[in-house]
C-alpha distance (Angstrom), angle and dihedral (degrees) to the residues before:
residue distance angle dihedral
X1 . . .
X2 3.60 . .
X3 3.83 140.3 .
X4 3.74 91.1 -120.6
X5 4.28 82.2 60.0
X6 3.55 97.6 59.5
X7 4.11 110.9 13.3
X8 4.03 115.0 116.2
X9 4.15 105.4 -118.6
X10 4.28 87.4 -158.5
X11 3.40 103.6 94.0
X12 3.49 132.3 162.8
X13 3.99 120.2 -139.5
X14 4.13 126.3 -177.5
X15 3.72 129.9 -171.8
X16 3.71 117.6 -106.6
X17 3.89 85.4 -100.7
X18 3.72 98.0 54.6
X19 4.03 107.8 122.0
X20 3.81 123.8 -107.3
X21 3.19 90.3 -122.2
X22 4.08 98.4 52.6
X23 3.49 89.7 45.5
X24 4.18 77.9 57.5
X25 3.89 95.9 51.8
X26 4.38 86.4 46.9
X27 3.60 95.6 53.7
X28 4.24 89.9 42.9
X29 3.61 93.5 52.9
X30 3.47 99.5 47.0
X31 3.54 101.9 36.5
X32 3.94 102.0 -115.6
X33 3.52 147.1 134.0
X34 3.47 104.1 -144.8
X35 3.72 152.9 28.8
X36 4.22 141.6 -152.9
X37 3.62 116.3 -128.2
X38 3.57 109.4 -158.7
X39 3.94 139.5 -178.5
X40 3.43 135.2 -158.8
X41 4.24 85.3 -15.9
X42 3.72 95.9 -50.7
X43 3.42 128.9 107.0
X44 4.14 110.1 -112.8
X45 3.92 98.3 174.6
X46 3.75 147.3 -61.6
X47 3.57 133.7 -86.8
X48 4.26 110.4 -150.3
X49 3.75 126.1 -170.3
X50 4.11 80.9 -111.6
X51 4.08 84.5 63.7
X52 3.47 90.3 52.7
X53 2.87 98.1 48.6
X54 4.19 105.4 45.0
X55 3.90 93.0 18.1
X56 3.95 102.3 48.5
X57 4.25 114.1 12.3
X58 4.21 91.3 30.8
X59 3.62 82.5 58.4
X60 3.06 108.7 43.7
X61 3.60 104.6 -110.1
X62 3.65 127.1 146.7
X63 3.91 107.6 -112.1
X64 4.21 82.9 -149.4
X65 3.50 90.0 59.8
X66 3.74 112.6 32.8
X67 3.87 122.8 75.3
X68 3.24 138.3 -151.7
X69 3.63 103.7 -101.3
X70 4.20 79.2 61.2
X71 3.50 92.9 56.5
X72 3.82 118.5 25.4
X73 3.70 137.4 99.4
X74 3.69 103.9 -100.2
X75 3.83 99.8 -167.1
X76 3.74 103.3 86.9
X77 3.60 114.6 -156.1
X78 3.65 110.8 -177.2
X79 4.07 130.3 157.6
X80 3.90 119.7 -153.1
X81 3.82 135.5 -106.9
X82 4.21 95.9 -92.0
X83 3.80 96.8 42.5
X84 4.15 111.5 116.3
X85 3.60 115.4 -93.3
X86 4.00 84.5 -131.2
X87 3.46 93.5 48.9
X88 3.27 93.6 56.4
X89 3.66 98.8 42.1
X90 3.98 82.9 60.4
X91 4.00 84.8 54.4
X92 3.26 93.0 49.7
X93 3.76 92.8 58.5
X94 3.21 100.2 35.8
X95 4.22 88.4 56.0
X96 3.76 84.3 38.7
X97 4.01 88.7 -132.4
X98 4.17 122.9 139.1
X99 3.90 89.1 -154.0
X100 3.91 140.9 37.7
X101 3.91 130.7 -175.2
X102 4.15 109.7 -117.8
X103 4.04 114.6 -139.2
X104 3.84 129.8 176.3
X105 3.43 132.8 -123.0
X106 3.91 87.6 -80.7
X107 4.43 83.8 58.6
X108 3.70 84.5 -114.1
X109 3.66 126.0 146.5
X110 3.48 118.6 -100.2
X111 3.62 115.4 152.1
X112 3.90 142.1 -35.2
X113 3.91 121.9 -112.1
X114 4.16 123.7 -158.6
X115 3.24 139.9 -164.5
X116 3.27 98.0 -110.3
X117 4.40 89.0 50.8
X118 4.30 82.7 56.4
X119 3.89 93.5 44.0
X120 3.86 88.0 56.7
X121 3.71 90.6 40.9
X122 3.24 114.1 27.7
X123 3.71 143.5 25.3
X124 4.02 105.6 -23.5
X125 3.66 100.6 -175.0
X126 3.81 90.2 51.3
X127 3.96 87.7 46.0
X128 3.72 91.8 53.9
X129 4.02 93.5 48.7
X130 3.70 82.2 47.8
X131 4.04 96.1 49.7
X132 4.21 83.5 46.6
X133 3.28 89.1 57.1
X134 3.71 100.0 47.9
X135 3.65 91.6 54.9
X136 3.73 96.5 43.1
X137 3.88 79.4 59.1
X138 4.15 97.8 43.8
X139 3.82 78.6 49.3
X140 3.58 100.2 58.8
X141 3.28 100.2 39.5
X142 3.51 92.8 55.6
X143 3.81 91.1 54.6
């Protein structure tokens, strides 16, 4: 199976300068757990309902005043729209992230795939080793 088969094509992208706290009221009204921040039609990072949470309110930061750009992940790992589901799922793991931008053979954005859209499409026992070994990870690194 691939990505292109069971990625969601709605996503929602902010500029770098988007508040915290709009980038709250996005993900709340459409149900979602993360955003794309983008710049001058590139992708620049994503801001996650984890980063809000440890990168803006842990701190201390107002979510009226902070952006994105202050707290989002800037490394953007991403797959594209004919990669294997599997694969990915591996990748996923591996880069202990729950979500990954999907681009086209152009590196344009064209939709976002979970773990939770490949666990309902694809492989589910390999999705829940994967998700194990995600939170192993977000354990650790806490520590």
């Amino acid at each position: 199976m691939k990505i292109k088969d069971v990625m969601s094509e709605d996503v929602e992208i902010v500029s770098p300068e988007t508040s915290i706290s709009e980038i709250a009221k996005k993900m709340a009204q459409r149900d979602c757990g993360c955003v794309i921040v983008a710049k001058n039609d590139r992708l620049v990072g994503v801001v996650t309902d984890r980063d809000i949470a440890l990168r803006c309110v842990a701190k201390g930061q107002d979510p009226q005043k902070a952006t994105a750009e202050q707290v989002m992940s800037p490394k953007i790992l991403y797959c594209r729209e004919q990669d294997d589901a599997d694969a990915i799922v591996k990748n996923m793991g591996q880069n202990a992230v729950r979500r990954l931008p999907v681009v086209n053979a152009d590196k344009r954005l064209v939709g976002i795939v979970s773990l939770g859209d490949l666990a309902a499409s694809a492989n589910a026992q390999l999705c829940g080793q994967t998700l194990g070994d995600i939170c192993r990870s977000s354990n650790r690194a806490a520590a």
